[in-house]
Structures are given as C-alpha cells and as structure tokens.
C-alpha positions as CSV (number, residue, x, y, z in Angstrom):
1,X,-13.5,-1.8,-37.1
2,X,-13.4,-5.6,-36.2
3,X,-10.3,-5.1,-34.9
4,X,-11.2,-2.3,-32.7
5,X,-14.4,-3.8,-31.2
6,X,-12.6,-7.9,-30.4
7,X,-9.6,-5.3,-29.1
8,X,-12.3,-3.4,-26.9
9,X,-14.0,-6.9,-26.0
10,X,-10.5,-8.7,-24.8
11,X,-9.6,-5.8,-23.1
12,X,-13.2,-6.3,-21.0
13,X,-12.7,-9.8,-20.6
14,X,-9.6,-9.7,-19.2
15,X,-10.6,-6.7,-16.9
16,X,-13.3,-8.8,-15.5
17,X,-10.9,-12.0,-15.1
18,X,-8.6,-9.4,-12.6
19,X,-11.1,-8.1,-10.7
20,X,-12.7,-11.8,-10.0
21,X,-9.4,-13.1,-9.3
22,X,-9.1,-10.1,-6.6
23,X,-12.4,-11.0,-5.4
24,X,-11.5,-14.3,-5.0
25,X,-8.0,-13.4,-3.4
26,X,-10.0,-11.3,-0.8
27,X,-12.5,-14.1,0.2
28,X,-9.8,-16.3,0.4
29,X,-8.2,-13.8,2.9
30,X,-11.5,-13.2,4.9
31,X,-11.6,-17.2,5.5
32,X,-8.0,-17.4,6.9
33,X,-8.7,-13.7,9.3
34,X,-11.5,-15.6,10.4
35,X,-9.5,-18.6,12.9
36,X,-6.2,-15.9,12.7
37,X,-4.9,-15.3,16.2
38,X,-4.6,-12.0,16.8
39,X,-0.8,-11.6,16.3
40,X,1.6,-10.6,13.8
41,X,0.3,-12.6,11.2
42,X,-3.2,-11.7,11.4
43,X,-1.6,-7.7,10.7
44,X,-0.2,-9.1,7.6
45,X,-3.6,-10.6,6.9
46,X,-5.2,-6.7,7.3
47,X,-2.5,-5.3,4.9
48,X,-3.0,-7.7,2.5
49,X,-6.8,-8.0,2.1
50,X,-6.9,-3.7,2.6
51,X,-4.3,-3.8,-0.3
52,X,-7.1,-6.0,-2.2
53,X,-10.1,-3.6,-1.6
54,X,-8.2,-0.6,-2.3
55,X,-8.9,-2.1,-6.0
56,X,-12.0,-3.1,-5.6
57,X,-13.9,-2.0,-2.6
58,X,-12.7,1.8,-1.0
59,X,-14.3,1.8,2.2
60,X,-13.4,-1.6,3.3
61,X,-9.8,-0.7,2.7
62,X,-10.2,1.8,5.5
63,X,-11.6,-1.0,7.3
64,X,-9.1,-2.9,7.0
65,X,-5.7,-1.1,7.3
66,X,-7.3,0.8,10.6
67,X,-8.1,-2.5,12.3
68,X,-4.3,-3.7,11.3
69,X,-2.9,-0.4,12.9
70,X,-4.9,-0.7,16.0
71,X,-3.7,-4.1,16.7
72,X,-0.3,-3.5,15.5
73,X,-0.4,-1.2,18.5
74,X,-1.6,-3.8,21.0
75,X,1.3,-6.0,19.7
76,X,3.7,-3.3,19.8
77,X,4.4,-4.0,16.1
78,X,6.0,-1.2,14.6
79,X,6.4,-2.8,10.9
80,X,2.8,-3.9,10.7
81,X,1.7,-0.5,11.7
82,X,3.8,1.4,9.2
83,X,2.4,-0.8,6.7
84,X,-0.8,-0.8,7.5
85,X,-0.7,3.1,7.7
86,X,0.9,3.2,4.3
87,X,-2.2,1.0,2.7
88,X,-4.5,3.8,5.0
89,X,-2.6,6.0,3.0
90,X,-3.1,4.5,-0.5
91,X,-6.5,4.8,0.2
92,X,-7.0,8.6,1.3
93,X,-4.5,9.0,-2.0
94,X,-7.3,7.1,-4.5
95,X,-9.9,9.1,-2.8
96,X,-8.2,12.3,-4.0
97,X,-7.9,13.3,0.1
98,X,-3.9,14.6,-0.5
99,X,-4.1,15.7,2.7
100,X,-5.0,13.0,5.3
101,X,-2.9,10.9,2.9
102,X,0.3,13.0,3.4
103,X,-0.5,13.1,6.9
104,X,-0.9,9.4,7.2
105,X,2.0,8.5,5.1
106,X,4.3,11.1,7.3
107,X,3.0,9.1,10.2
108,X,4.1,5.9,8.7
109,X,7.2,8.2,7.6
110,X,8.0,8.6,11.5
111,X,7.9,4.4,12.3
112,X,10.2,4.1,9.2
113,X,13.1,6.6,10.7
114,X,12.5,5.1,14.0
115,X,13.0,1.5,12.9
116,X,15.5,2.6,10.0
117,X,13.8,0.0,8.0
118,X,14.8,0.4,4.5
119,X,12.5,-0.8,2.7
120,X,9.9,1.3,4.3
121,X,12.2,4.5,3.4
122,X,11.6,3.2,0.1
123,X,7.5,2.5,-0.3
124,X,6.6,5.4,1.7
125,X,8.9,8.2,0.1
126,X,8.0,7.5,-3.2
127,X,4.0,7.6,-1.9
128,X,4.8,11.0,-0.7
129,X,6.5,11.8,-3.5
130,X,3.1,10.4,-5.8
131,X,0.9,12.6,-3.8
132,X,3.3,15.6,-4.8
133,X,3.2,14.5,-8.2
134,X,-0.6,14.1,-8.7
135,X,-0.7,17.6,-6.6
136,X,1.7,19.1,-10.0
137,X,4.2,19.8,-7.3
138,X,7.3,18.5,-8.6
139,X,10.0,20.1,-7.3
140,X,8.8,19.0,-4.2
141,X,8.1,15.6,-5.5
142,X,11.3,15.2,-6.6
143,X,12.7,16.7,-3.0
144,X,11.9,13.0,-1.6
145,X,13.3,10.8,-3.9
146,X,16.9,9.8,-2.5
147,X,16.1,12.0,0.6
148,X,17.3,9.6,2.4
149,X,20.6,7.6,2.5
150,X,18.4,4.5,2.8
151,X,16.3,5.2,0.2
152,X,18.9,4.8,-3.1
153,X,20.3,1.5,-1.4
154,X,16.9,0.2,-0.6
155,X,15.8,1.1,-4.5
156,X,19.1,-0.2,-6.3
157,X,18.0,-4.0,-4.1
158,X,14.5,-3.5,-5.3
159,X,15.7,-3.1,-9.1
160,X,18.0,-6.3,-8.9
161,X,16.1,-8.6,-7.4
162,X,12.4,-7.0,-6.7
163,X,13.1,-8.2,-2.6
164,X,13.9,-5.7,-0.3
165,X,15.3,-6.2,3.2
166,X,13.4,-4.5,6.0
C-alpha cells in the first residue's frame, strides 16, 4: 500500500513540475511577444505560446492561434497560418468541437496542397485522421493516412531523424 500511495505522490509531483515548467515556458513567451515586431517571427511566437495553453489554459489558445492567423494574413505568410490554424484546430479537437476542428484543419489542409509543404501533409492529416479516430470512424481515419504522396515521405524523414523539411 506504501508503494501505491509514494507511486500516486511521484506521479503528482512530477505532474505539477510539467505544468509549472509550461507556465513558466508561456511567461517566458509573453515577455519576448511583448518588443516582437510584428513579422514572421512574432507568428512563430503565437503558435508556440497557443501550443502551450492548449495544456494549460483552453481559451487563451484560441487567443492565441487566431491572432497568429490574422497576422499571418497581413504578412502574406502562408506557413504561419497553416500552423497556426492547425494549433486553432487542436484546440476545437480538446474541446470535443469535431466539427469546427475538421473544418479548421481542412482549412489548414488547403495552405498545405497549395504550398506542397510536406511536412504540413504530415501534421495535419494525421490531426484529421485523430478526429476520425476519437469520432470511432476508422475506416475513414485510416482513409488519410498516406493519402497523399507527400505524406509517407514526409513520415519515413520524421521517423529517422524527428526533422521534417517544409
């Protein structure tokens, strides 16, 4: 029973550790968003600290990832705003919304074919293919993984060296 409870109590600890790392992480983030020009970097910046709150903080996720797509538009940014629209979609996908997150990932979806960037062939058909999963659909899950040519070539560089090109 020992064993069990300082099990239980590690497993708290260390939960706690992550999430205050994140937090830290974020506030780190916020500081550098603060004097970011408003360019490509600054989209990164959005990605990155909605990525964060999608862990920790839901809403200001959405914040986040809609601010980086709006100025990935002004930029002209196509990359940033699939990316951005792919964290938008993580978080309709963790608020159970399978919908607006299949919508929003077939948005990002469209950016991807249009750039032919491979590794976002890769993140956002598996996130479709998730939502299909979590839906119990999974023959149609299974419809988008390798749908396209991209995607297997753009998976097999992800297994070998965790970098893919984009």
């Amino acid at each position: 029973m020992k064993k069990i409870f300082f099990s239980g109590f590690l497993l708290l600890i260390s939960i706690f550790g992550i999430a205050q790392e994140t937090q830290q992480n974020i506030d780190s983030l916020l500081i550098v968003l603060k004097t970011a020009k408003a360019d490509t970097a600054a989209v990164s910046l959005y990605k990155i600290i909605a990525s964060h709150y999608n862990v920790t903080h839901l809403d200001s996720a959405k914040v986040f990832a809609q601010r980086g797509i709006e100025l990935s538009k002004e930029l002209k940014y196509r990359k940033g705003e699939w990316e951005n629209l792919n964290v938008l979609g993580n978080y309709f996908e963790r608020k159970t919304e399978y919908v607006t997150a299949l919508k929003t990932y077939n948005e990002a979806l469209d950016i991807v074919k249009a750039t032919q960037s491979t590794k976002g062939f890769a993140v956002v058909l598996n996130n479709i293919a998730t939502i299909y999963i979590r839906k119990g659909e999974y023959d149609e899950a299974i419809s988008y993984f390798g749908s396209e040519p991209s995607f297997n070539s753009a998976l097999a560089i992800y297994l070998s060296d965790n970098s893919c090109p984009h």
